[in-house]
PALODREN-368530 format. One record per residue: residue in three letters; x, y, z of N, C-alpha, C in turn. Coordinates in steps of 0.2 Angstrom, whole numbers, padded with zeros to 4 digits, always signed. Layout:
BEGIN
alaXYZXYZXYZ;...
end
This chain:
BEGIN
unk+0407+0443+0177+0401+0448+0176+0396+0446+0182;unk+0395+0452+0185+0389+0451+0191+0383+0447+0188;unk+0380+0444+0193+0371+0442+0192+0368+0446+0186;unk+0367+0452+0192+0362+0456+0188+0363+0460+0179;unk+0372+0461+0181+0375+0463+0173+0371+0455+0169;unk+0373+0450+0170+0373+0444+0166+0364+0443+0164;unk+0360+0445+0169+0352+0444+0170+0349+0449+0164;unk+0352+0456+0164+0353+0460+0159+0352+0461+0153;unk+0360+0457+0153+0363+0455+0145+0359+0451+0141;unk+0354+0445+0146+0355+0440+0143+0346+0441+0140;unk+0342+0449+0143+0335+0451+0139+0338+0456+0134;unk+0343+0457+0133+0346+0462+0128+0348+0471+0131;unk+0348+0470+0138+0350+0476+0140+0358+0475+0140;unk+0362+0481+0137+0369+0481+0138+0370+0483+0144;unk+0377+0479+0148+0376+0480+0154+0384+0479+0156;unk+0385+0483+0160+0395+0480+0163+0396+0483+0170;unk+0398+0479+0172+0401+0481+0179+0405+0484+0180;unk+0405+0488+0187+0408+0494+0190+0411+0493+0193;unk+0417+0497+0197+0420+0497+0202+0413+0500+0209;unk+0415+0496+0216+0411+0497+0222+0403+0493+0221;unk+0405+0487+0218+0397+0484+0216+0392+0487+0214;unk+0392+0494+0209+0390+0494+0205+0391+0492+0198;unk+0383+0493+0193+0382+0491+0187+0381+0498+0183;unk+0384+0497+0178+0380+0504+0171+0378+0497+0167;unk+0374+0505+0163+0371+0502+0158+0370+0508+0152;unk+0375+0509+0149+0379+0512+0144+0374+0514+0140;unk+0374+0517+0136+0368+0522+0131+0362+0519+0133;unk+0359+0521+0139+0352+0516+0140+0349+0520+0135;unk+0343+0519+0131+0338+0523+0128+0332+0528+0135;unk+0331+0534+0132+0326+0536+0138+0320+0535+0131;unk+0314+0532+0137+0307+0530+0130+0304+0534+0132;unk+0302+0537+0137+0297+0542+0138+0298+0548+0141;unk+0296+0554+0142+0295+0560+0146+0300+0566+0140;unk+0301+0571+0144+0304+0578+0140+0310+0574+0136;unk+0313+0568+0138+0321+0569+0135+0319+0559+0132;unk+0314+0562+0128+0313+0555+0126+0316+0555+0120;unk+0320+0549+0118+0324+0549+0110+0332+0550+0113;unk+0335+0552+0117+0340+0555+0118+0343+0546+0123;unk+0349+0547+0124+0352+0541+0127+0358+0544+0133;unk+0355+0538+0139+0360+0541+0143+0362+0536+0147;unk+0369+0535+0152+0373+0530+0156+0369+0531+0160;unk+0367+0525+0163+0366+0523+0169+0369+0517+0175;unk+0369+0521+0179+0373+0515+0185+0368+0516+0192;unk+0370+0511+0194+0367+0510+0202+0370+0506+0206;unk+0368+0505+0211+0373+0498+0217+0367+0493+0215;unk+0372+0487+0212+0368+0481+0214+0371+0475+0216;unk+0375+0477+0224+0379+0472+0228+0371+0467+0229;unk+0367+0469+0230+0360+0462+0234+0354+0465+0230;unk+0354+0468+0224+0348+0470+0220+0340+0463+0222;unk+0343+0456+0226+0338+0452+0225+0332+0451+0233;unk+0338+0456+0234+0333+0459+0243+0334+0465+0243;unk+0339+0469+0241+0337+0479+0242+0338+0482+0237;unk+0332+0486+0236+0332+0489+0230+0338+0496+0229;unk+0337+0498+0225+0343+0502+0223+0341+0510+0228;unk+0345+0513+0232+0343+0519+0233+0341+0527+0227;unk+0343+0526+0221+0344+0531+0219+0345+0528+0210;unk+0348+0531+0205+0353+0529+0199+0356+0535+0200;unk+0363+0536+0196+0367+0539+0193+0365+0539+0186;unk+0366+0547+0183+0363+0544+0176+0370+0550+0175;unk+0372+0548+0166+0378+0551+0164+0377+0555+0156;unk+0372+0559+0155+0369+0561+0147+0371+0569+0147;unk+0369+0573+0141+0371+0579+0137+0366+0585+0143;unk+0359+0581+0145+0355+0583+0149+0354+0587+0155;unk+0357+0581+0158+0354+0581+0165+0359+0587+0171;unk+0364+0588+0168+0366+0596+0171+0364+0602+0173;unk+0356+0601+0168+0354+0605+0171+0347+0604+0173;unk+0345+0599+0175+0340+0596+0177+0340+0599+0187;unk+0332+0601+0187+0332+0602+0194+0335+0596+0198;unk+0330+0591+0194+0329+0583+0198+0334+0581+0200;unk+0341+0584+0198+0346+0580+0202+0352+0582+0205;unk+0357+0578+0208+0360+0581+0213+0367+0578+0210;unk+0372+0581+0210+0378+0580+0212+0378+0572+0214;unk+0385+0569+0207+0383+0561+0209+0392+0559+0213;unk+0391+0555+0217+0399+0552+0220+0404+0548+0215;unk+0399+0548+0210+0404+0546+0202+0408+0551+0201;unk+0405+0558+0202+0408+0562+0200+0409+0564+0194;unk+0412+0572+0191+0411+0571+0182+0405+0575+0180;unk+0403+0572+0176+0396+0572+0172+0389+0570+0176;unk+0392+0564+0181+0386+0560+0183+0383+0564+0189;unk+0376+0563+0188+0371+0566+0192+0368+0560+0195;unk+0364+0561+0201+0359+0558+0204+0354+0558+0206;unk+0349+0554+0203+0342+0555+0206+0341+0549+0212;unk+0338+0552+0217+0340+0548+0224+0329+0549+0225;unk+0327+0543+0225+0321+0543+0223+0318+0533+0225;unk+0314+0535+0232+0314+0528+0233+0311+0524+0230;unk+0311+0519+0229+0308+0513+0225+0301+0507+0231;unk+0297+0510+0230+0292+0505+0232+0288+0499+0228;unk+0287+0491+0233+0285+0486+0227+0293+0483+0226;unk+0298+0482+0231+0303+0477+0229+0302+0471+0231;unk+0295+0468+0231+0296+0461+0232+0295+0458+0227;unk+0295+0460+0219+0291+0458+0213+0297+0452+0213;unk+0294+0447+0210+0300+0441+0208+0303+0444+0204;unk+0303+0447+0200+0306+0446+0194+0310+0454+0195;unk+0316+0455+0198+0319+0459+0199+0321+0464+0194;unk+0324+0460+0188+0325+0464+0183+0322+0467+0180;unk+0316+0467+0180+0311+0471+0175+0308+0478+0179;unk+0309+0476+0186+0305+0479+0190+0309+0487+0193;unk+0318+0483+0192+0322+0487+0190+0321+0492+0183;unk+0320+0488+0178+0321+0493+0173+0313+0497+0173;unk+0307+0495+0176+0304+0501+0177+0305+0507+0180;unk+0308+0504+0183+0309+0510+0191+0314+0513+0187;unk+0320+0512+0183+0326+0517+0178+0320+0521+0174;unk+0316+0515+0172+0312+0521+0164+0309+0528+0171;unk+0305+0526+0175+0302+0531+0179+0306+0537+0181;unk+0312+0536+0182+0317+0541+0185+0316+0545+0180;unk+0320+0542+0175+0321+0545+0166+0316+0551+0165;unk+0309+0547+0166+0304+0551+0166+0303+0557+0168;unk+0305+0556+0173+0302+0561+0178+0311+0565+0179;unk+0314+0564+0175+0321+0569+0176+0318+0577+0171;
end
């Protein structure tokens, strides 16, 4: 299991790795915005999450197909992408700072 899958699991986010150094994060809960209550996959690249932040999430839900916010994901399938820069990646605490920057996307999808 990767770093980051393992840094995850071990605050209670379920977490599994992917093929191409990505990570999901299978039925994330969405907590706030339009599609709050409902649950969706998340994946992103996290070959060096502890020096470059994530360019974007793939998100995998009932939803997001017809969400303006996103594009056509390289997952292919179901998966969409929101491609949405992350500013503030020098926080220590990379984990957390990741799962705000997923809840924000979420949000704003």
């Amino acid at each position: 299991m990767s770093d980051i899958a393992q840094r995850l699991t071990a605050i209670g986010v379920a977490a599994t790795d992917m093929p191409g150094g990505m990570v999901c994060l299978p039925s994330y809960p969405v907590h706030i915005g339009q599609h709050r209550g409902s649950q969706v996959d998340v994946a992103f690249v996290a070959i060096d999450l502890n020096f470059t932040p994530p360019a974007g999430i793939n998100i995998r839900g009932p939803w997001v197909s017809s969400s303006p916010h996103v594009i056509a994901s390289p997952l292919g399938g179901e998966w969409r992408y929101l491609s949405r820069r992350l500013l503030g990646w020098t926080s220590p605490n990379v984990v957390h700072t990741l799962l705000a920057y997923v809840n924000k996307l979420l949000r704003d999808a």
